[in-house]
C-alpha positions as CSV (number, residue, x, y, z in Angstrom):
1,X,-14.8,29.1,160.6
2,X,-12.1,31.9,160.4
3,X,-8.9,31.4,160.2
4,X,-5.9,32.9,162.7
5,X,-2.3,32.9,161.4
6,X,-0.2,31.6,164.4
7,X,1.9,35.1,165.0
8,X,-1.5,36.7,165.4
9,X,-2.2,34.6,168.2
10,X,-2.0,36.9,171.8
11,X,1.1,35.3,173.5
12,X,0.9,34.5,177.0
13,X,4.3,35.6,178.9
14,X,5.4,33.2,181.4
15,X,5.6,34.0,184.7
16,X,8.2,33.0,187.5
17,X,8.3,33.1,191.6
18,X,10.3,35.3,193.2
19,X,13.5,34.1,194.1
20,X,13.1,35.5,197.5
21,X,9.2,36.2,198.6
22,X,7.6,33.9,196.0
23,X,5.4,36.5,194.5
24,X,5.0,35.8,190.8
25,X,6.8,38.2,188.6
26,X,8.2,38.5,184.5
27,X,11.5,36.8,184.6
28,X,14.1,39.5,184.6
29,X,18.1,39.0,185.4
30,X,17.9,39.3,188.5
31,X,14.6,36.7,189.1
32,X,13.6,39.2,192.2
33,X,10.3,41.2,192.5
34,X,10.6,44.8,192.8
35,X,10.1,45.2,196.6
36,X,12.9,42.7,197.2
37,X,15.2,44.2,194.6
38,X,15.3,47.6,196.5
39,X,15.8,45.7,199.8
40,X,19.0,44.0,198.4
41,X,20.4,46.4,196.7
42,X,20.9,50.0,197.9
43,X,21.7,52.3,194.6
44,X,22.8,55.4,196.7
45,X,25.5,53.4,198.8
46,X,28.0,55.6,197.0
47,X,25.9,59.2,198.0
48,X,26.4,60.9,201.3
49,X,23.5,61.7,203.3
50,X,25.3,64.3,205.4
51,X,27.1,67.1,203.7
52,X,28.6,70.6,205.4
53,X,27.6,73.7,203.7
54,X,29.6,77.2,204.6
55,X,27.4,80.5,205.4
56,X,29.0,83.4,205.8
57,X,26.9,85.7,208.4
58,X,28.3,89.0,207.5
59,X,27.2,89.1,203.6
60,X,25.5,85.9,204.1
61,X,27.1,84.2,200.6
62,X,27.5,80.6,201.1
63,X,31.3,78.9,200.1
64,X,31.8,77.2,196.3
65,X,34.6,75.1,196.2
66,X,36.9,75.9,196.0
67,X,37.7,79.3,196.7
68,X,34.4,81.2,195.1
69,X,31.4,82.7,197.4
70,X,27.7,83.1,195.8
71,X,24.8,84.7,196.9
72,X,21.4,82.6,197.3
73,X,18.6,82.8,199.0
74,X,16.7,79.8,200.9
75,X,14.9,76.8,198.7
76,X,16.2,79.1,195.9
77,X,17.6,77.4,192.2
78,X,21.4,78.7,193.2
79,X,21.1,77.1,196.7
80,X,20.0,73.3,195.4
81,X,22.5,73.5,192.6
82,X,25.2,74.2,195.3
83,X,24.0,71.3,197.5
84,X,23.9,68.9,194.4
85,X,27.5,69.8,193.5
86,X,28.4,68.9,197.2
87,X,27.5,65.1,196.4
88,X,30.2,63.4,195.0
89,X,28.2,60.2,193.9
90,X,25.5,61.7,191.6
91,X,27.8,60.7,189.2
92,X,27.1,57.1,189.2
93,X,23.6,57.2,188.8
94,X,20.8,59.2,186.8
95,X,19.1,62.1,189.0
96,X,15.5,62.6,188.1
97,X,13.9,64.7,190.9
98,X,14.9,67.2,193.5
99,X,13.4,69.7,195.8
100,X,14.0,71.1,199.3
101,X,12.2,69.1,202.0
102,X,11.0,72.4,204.3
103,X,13.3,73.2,207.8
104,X,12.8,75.9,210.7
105,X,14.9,78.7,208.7
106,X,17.1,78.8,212.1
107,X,17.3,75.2,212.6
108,X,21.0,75.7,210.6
109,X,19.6,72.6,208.7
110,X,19.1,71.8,204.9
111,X,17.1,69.2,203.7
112,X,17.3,67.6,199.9
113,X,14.9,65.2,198.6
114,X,16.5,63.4,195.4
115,X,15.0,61.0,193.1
116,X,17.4,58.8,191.0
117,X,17.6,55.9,188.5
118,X,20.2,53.2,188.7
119,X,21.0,50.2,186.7
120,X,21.1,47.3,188.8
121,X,22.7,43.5,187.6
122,X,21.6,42.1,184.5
123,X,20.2,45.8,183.2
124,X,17.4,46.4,185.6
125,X,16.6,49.3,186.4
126,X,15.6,50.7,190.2
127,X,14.6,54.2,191.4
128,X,14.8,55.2,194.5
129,X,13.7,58.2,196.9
130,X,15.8,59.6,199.6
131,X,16.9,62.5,201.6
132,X,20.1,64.5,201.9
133,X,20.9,66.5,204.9
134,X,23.3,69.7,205.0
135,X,24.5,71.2,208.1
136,X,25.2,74.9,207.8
137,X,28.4,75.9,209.7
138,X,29.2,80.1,209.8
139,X,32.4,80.8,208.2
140,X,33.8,84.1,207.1
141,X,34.5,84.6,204.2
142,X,37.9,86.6,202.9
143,X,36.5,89.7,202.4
144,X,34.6,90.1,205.3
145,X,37.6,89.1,207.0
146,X,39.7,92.0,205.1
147,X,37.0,94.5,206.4
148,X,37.0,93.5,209.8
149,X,40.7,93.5,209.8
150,X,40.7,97.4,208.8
151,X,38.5,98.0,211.3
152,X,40.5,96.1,214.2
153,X,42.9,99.6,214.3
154,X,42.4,103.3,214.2
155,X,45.6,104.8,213.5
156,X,48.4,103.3,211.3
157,X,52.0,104.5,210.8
158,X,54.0,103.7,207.9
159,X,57.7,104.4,208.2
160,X,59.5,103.9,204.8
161,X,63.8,104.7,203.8
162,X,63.2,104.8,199.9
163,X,67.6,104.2,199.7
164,X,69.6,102.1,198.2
165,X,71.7,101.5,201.9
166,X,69.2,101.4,204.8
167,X,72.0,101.4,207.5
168,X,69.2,104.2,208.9
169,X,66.3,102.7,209.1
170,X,68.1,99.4,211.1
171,X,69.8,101.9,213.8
172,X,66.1,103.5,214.5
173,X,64.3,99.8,214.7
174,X,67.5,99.6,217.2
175,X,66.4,103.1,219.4
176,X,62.1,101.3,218.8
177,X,63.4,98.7,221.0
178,X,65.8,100.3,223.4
179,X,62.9,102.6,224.2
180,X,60.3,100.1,223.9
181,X,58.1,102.9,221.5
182,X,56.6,99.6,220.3
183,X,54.9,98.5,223.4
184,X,51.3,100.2,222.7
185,X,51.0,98.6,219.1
186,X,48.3,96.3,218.2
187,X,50.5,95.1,215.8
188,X,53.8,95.5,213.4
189,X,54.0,94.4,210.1
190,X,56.9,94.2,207.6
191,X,55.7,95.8,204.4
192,X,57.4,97.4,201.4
193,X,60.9,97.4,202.8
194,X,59.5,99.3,206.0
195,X,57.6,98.5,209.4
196,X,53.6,99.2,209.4
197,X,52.7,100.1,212.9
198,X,48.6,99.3,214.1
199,X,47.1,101.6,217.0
200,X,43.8,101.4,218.3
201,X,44.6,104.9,219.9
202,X,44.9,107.8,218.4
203,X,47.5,109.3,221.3
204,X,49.7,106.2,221.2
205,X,50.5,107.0,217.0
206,X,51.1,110.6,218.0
207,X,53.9,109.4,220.8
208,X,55.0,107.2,218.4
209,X,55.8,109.8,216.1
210,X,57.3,112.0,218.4
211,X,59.6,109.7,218.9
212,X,60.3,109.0,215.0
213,X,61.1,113.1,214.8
214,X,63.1,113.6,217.7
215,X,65.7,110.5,216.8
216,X,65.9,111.0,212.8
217,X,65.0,113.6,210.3
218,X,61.9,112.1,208.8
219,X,59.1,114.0,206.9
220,X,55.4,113.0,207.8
221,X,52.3,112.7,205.9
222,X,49.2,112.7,207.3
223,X,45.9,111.9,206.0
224,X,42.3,110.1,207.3
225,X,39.6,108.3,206.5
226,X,35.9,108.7,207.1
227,X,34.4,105.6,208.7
228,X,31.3,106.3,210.2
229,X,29.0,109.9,210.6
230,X,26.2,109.9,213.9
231,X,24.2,112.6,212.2
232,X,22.4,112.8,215.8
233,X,25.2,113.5,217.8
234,X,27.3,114.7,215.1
235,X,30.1,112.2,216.1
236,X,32.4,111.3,213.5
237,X,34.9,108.1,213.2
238,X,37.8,108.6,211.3
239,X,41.2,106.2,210.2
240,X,44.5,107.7,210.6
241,X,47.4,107.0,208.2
242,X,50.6,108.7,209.1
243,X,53.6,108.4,206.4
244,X,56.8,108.9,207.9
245,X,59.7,109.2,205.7
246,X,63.0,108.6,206.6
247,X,65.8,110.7,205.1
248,X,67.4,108.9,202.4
249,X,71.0,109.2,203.7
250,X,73.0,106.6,205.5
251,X,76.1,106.7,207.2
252,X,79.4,106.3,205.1
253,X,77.2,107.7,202.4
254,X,78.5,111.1,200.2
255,X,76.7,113.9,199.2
256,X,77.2,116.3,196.7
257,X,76.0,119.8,198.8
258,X,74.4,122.9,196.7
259,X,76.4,126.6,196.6
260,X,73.7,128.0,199.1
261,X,73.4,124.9,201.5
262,X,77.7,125.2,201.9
263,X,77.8,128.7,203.0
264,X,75.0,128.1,205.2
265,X,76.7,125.2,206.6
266,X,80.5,126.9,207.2
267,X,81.4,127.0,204.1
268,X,81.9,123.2,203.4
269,X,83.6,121.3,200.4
270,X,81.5,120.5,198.1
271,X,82.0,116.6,198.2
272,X,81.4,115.5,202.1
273,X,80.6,112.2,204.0
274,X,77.9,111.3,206.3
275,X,79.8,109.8,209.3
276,X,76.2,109.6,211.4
277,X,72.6,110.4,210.9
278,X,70.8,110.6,214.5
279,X,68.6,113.8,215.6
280,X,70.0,115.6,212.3
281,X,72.4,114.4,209.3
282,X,76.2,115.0,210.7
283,X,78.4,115.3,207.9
284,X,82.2,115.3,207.8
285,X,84.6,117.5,204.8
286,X,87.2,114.9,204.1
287,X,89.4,117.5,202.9
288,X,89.3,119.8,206.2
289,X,88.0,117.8,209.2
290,X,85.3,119.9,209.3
291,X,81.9,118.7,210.8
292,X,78.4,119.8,211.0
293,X,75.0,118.8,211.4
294,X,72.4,120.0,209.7
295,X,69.1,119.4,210.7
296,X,65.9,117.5,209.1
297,X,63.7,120.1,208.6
298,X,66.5,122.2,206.7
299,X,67.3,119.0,205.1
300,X,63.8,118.5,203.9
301,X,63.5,122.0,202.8
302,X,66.7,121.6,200.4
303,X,66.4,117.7,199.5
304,X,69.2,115.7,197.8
305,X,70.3,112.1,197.1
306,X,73.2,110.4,198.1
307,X,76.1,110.9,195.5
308,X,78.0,107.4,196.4
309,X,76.2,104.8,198.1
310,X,78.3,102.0,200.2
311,X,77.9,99.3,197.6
312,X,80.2,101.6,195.3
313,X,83.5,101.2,197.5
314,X,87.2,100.5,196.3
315,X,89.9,99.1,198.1
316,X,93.0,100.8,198.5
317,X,96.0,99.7,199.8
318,X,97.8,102.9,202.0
319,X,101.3,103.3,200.0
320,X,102.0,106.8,202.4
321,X,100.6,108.8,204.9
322,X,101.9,112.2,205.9
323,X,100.1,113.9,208.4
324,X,99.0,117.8,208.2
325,X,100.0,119.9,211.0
326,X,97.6,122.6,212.8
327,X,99.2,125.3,211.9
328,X,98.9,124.2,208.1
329,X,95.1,124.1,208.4
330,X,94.3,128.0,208.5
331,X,94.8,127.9,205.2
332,X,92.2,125.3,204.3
333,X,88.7,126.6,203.2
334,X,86.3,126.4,205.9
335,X,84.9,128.6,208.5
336,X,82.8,126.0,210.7
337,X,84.2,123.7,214.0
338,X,86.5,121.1,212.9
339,X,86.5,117.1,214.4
340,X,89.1,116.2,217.6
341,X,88.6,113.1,216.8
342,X,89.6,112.8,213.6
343,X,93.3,113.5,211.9
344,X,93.7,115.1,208.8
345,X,96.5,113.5,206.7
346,X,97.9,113.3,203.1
347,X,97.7,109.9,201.6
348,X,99.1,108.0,198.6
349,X,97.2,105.4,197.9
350,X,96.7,102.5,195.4
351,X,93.7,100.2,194.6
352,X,94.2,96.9,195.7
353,X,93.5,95.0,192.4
354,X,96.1,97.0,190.4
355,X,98.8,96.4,193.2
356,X,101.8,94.8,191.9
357,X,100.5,95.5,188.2
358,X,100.1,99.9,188.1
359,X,102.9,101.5,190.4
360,X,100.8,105.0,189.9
361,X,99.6,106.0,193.3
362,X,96.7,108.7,193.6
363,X,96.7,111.3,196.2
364,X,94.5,112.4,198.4
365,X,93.2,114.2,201.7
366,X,91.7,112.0,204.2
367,X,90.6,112.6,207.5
368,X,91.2,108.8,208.9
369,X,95.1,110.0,210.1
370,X,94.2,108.4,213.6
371,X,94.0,104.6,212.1
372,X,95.4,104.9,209.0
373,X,98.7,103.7,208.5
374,X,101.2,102.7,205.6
375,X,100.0,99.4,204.5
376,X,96.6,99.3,205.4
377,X,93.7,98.5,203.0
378,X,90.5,101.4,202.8
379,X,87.5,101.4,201.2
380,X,86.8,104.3,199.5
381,X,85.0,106.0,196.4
382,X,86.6,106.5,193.5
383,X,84.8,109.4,191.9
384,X,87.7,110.4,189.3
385,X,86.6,107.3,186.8
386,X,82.6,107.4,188.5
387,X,79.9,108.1,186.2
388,X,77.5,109.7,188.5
389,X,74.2,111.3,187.2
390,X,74.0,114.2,189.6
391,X,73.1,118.3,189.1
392,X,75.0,119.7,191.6
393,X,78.4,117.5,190.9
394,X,78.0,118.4,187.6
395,X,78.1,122.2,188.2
396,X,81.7,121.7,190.1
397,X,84.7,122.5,188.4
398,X,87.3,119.8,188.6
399,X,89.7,121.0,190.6
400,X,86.7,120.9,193.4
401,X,86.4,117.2,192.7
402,X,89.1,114.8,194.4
403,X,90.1,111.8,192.5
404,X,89.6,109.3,195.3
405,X,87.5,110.1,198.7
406,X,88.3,107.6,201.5
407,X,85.4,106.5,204.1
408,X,86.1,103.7,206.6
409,X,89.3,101.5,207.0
410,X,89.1,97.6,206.0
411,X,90.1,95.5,209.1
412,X,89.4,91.5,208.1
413,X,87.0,90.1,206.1
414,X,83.6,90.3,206.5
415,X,82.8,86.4,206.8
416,X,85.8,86.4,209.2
417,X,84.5,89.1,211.2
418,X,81.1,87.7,211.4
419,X,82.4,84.3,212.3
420,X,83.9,85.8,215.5
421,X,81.0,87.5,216.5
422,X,79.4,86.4,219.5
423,X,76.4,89.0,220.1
424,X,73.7,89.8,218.0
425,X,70.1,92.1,218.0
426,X,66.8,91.6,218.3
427,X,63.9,93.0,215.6
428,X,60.6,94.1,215.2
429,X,60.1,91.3,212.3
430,X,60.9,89.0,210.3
431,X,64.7,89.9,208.8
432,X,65.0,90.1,205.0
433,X,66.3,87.5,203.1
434,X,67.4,88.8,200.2
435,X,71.1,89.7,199.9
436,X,71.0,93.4,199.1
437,X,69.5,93.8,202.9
438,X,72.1,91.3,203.9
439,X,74.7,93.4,203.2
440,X,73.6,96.5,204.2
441,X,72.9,95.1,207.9
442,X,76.5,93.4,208.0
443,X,77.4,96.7,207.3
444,X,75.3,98.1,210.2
445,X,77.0,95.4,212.4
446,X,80.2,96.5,211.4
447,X,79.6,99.9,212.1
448,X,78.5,99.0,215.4
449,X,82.2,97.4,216.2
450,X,83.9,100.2,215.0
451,X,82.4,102.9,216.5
452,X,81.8,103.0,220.6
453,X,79.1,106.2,220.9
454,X,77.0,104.7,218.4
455,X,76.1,101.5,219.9
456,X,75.6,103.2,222.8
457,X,71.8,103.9,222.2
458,X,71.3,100.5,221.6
459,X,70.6,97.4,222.9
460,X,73.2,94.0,222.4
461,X,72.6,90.7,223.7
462,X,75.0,87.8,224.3
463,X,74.2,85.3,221.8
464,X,74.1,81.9,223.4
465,X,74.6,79.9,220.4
466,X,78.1,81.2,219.8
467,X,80.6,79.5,222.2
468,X,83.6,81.6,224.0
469,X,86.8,80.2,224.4
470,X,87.7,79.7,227.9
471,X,91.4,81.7,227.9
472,X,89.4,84.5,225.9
473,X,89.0,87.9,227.5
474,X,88.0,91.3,226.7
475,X,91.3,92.4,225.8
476,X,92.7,89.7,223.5
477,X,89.3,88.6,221.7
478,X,89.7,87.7,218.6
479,X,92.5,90.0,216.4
480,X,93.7,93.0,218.9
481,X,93.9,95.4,215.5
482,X,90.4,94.2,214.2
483,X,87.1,96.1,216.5
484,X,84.9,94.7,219.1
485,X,82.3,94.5,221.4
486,X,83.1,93.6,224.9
487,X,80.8,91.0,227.0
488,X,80.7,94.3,229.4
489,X,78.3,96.1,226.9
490,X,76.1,93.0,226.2
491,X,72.9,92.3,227.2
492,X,71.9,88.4,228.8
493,X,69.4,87.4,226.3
494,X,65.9,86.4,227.7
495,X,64.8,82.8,226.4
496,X,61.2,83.8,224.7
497,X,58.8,80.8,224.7
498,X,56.8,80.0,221.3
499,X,53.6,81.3,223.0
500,X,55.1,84.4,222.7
501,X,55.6,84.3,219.2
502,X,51.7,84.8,218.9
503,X,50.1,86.9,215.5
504,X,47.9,89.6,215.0
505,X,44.7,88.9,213.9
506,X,46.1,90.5,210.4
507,X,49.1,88.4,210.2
508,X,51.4,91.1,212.1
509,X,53.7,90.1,214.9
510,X,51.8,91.7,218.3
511,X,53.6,93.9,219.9
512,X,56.5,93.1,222.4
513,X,56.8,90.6,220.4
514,X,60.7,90.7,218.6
515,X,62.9,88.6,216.4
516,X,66.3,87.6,216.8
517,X,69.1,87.7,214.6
């Protein structure tokens, strides 16, 4: 008879009813058979079964989260890897299979068989089998959208002022909207320190240039794009780009003018001021009251930059004034027609910071007589103590060069002035926030007070958000000595709705569209 040591004995396991069913089962943690277990307990609670996937038609790439678009082709490797990373709960359990369950290829349905393990109370462990379904919804994506953008115009014009003041380029978007050149746009869009005009016709740009030539000196550049070719009925498609260049030169700005240019011109100073730039550039010889205008395309020819710019002014304080009689003038240099309007005077004059401290007053020749009088404060440039970087001024032999040039009298302060102003004007976009173009159009506004023809050719509305006083009239509003504008030569202001404030496609404000300010 052999013997067995107990261990080697086969060991029967014990066996226990289902908690649930009754079927007999190993004991396990949970004392439930399999079949009851996956009833109870659901392992892919946490996983969506629905999901959205983003196909875009036009270079049919589908959308990464969260900015990034991949190419992949159907029931392809890239495709399930992008589904699987759209399931936020694979995390909690262990995926072990998954394939694409097949779907009409138009059916704009996606369907995802996964398998995966999860660990259940007490340690067990359950797989389960189920299906994921992904609904693919067209969406373009940004480039497509950048190309269909470029192809929503035809013709585009740029219009740029590369200067420091761009006093210019506000009194043109002024004459756009007078005119209404603007209506025919598809769109206009603030770019660059300039306006960006969209055209889906090619004759609308070309009036629209027209227009920028005839009411400033500009220079345009022109150049095109091929699109498209028909080889069949030899029809090509082209983009137009038209740069228009506005003459760097503002009003109240001063110029340093070449030898040639001043005896083509009458004989000029060589130091004058640019009292208004319209059709041509009118300039103004401080030391003769001699005008002239000289046009863009001479301008362009001959090209120079502005000597003093606006934000270089000094005040003065007007110690003496002594006016100069006609009969004086023939012996001033000068051959060319000399201002009505404008007085030529002597002046002694003293900058305001030094008043009360330096006694020394500076002569000079102004030809602001008609408002100027003895203690007045003027802005002007001081170009005796300037350290300007400019060939022709440095050609000049000092006796040519005046110590101080005056340009526009000071009435009030500017936050005063602006305080008291109960108009305003529309624009083609959004205003500039930065204080550089602040100033320069406070300037603009200013010069719109102080000179009648020049706001003429423009448009000013009442501005309903300033109050008027009742006993206020035309005559006695605000300081008699300070300019301007009467409620005869402003505009009632129409009330635009926000449906009107509607945007291009490209972000540009459509046309007819304006801003307020």
């Amino acid at each position: 008879m052999e013997y067995y040591e107990p261990s080697a004995l086969p060991s029967k396991t014990a066996m226990i009813l289902c908690c649930d069913c009754g079927v007999p089962i190993e004991p396990n943690p949970s004392n439930m058979c399999v079949t009851c277990l996956r009833n109870h307990v659901d392992i892919t609670e946490n996983i969506p079964k629905q999901a959205v996937l983003h196909f875009c038609r036009n270079c049919e790439r589908y959308l990464q989260p969260p900015g990034e678009w991949i190419s992949a082709a159907l029931e392809s490797r890239e495709l399930l890897a992008l589904c699987l990373k759209k399931l936020k709960g694979l995390k909690e359990v262990k995926l072990v299979d998954a394939g694409f369950v097949w779907t009409e290829p138009h059916s704009k349905r996606l369907k995802v068989k996964l398998t995966v393990h999860g660990e259940v109370s007490g340690g067990t462990i359950l797989e389960q089998v189920f299906i994921v379904e992904f609904t693919v919804q067209n969406q373009m994506c940004d480039d497509c959208h950048r190309t269909e953008a470029k192809d929503f115009w035809h013709c585009l014009v740029q219009v740029r002022q590369r200067a420091e003041n761009k006093k210019t380029f506000y009194y043109l978007e002024q004459l756009i909207l007078k005119h209404k050149a603007h209506e025919n746009t598809l769109g206009i869009k603030p770019l660059h320190g300039g306006l960006d005009f969209y055209y889906s016709n090619f004759n609308h740009a070309k009036k629209m240039l027209d227009f920028l030539q005839y009411m400033v000196p500009v220079k345009v550049s022109t150049s095109k794009r091929l699109i498209s070719h028909d080889i069949h009925s030899n029809n090509y498609n082209y983009k137009y780009t038209w740069s228009v260049e506005i003459a760097p030169l503002s009003k109240d700005s001063a110029v340093c003018l070449s030898k040639k240019l001043r005896q083509q011109l009458g004989n000029l100073s060589p130091i004058c001021l640019v009292y208004k730039v319209a059709t041509g550039i009118h300039l103004i010889d401080p030391m003769s009251a001699q005008i002239c205008e000289l046009p863009g395309l001479l301008y362009f020819r001959n090209p120079f930059e502005a000597l003093c710019d606006p934000k270089q002014l000094v005040e003065y304080v007007v110690m003496d004034i002594e006016p100069i009689m006609d009969k004086d003038r023939k012996h001033l240099p000068g051959q060319g027609q000399i201002s009505f309007r404008h007085v030529l005077c002597d002046v002694w004059v003293v900058r305001s910071s030094e008043l009360g401290i330096n006694d020394n007053t500076i002569h000079t020749r102004t030809h602001l007589g008609h408002i100027l009088k003895v203690g007045d404060y003027v802005m002007g440039y001081n170009l005796g103590e300037a350290n300007l970087n400019n060939t022709e001024f440095e050609k000049l032999n000092p006796d040519q060069i005046p110590d101080v040039v005056l340009v526009r009298k000071c009435y009030a302060d500017r936050q005063t002035r602006a305080n008291k102003r109960i108009w305003k004007l529309r624009h083609l976009a959004e205003e500039a926030t930065d204080e550089r173009s602040k100033h320069d159009f406070n300037e603009f506004l200013e010069d719109l007070e102080e000179d009648v023809d020049y706001r003429k050719q423009i448009n000013i509305y009442r501005d309903a958000k300033k109050t008027l006083s009742v006993d206020s009239n035309d005559k006695n509003a605000g300081n008699d000595s300070v300019p301007h504008i009467t409620l005869a030569e402003m505009l009632e202001d129409l009330a635009l709705n926000s449906e009107d404030d509607a945007m291009g496609e490209d972000g540009a404000a459509v046309a007819g569209d304006v801003k307020e300010t």
